[in-house]
C-alpha positions in Angstrom: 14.2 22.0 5.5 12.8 18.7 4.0 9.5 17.7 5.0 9.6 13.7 6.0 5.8 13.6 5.0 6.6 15.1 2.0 9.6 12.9 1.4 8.0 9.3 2.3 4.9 10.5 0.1 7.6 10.7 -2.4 9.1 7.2 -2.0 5.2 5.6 -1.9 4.5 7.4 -5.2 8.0 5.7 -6.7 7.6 2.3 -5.9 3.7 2.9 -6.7 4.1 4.2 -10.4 5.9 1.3 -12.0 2.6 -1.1 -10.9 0.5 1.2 -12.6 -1.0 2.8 -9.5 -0.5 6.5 -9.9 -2.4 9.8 -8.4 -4.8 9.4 -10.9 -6.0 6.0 -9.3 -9.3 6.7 -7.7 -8.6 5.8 -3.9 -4.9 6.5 -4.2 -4.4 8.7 -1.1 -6.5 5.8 1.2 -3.9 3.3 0.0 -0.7 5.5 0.5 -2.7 6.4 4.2 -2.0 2.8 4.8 1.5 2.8 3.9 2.3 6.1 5.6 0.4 4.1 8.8 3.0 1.2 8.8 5.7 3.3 8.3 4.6 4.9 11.4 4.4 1.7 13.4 5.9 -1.2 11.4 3.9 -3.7 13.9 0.3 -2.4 12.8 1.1 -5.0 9.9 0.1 -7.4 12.6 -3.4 -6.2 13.0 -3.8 -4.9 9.5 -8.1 -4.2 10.4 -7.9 -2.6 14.2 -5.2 -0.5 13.0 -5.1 0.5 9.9 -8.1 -0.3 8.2 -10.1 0.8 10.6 -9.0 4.2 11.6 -8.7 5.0 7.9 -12.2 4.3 7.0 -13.6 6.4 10.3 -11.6 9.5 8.6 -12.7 8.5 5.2 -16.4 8.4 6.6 -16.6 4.6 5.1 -16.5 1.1 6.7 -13.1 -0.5 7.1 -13.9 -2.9 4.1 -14.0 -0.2 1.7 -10.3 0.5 2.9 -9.4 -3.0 2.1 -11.1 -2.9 -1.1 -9.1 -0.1 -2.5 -5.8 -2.5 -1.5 -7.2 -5.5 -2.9 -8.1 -3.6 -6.2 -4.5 -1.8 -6.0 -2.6 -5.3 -5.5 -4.9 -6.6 -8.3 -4.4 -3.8 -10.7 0.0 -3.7 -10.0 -0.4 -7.8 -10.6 -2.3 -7.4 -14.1 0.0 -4.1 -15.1 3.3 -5.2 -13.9 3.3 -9.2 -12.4 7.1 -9.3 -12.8 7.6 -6.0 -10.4 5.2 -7.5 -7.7 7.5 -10.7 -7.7 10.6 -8.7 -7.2 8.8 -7.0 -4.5 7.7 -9.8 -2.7 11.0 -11.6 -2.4 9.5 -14.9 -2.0 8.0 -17.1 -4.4 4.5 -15.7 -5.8 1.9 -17.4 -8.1 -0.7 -14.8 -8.3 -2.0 -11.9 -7.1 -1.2 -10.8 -3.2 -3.2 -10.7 -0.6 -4.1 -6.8 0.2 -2.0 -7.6 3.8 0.7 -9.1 1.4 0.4 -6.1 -1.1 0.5 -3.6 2.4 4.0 -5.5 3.7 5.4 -5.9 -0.3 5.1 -1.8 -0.3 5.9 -1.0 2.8 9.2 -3.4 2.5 10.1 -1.7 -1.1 9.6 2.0 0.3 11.8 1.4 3.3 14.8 -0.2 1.5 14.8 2.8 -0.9 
C-alpha cells in the first residue's frame, strides 16, 4: 500500500531539488511542513501566519517568524540557484525573488500539477 505522506513528501522533495533546496538544507522539513499544511487545506494560503506559520513554530518550539524565515531564505536561495525554474513556477511575470507567501503558493502549485 502506498503511503500518501510518503508519496507527497516525494513530490515536495522533486520540485524542491532543482532550486537547490535539498534534505541537506538546514530547516528543510519546517518548509516541506508548510507545503504538506496547504496541501491539506489549499485555503490556509489565505492566512499564511494563523495557519501555517504559526502552528509550525509551536511544534518547532520557535516563534512563527522563524517559520517564515526559513521560507524567505528557501525562496531566496531557489532564486540565486535556479531564477529561471522559479519563473516557470510562478507562471506570471517575475522580477526577483518571491515573496515567502509567493514561494509557499509557487510550490504548492508545482507539487499539485505533478
Amino acid at each position: 500500500m502506498i503511503d500518501v505522506n510518503e508519496t507527497l513528501s516525494n513530490k515536495i522533495d522533486d520540485v524542491l531539488r532543482p532550486l537547490g533546496i535539498t534534505r541537506s538544507f538546514r530547516s528543510y522539513r519546517a518548509l516541506r511542513e508548510c507545503i504538506i499544511r496547504i496541501c491539506e487545506q489549499e485555503d490556509r494560503l489565505e492566512a499564511v501566519q494563523k495557519e501555517i506559520y504559526e502552528p509550525i513554530a509551536e511544534t518547532q518550539h520557535c516563534k512563527w517568524k522563524a517559520i517564515q524565515g526559513v521560507v524567505r531564505r528557501a525562496a531566496k536561495l531557489a532564486w540565486e540557484v535556479n531564477p529561471n525554474a522559479v519563473r516557470v513556477m510562478a507562471v506570471y511575470p517575475l522580477t526577483g525573488c518571491p515573496s515567502a507567501v509567493q514561494f509557499l503558493e509557487m510550490v504548492y502549485n508545482a507539487v499539485v500539477r505533478g
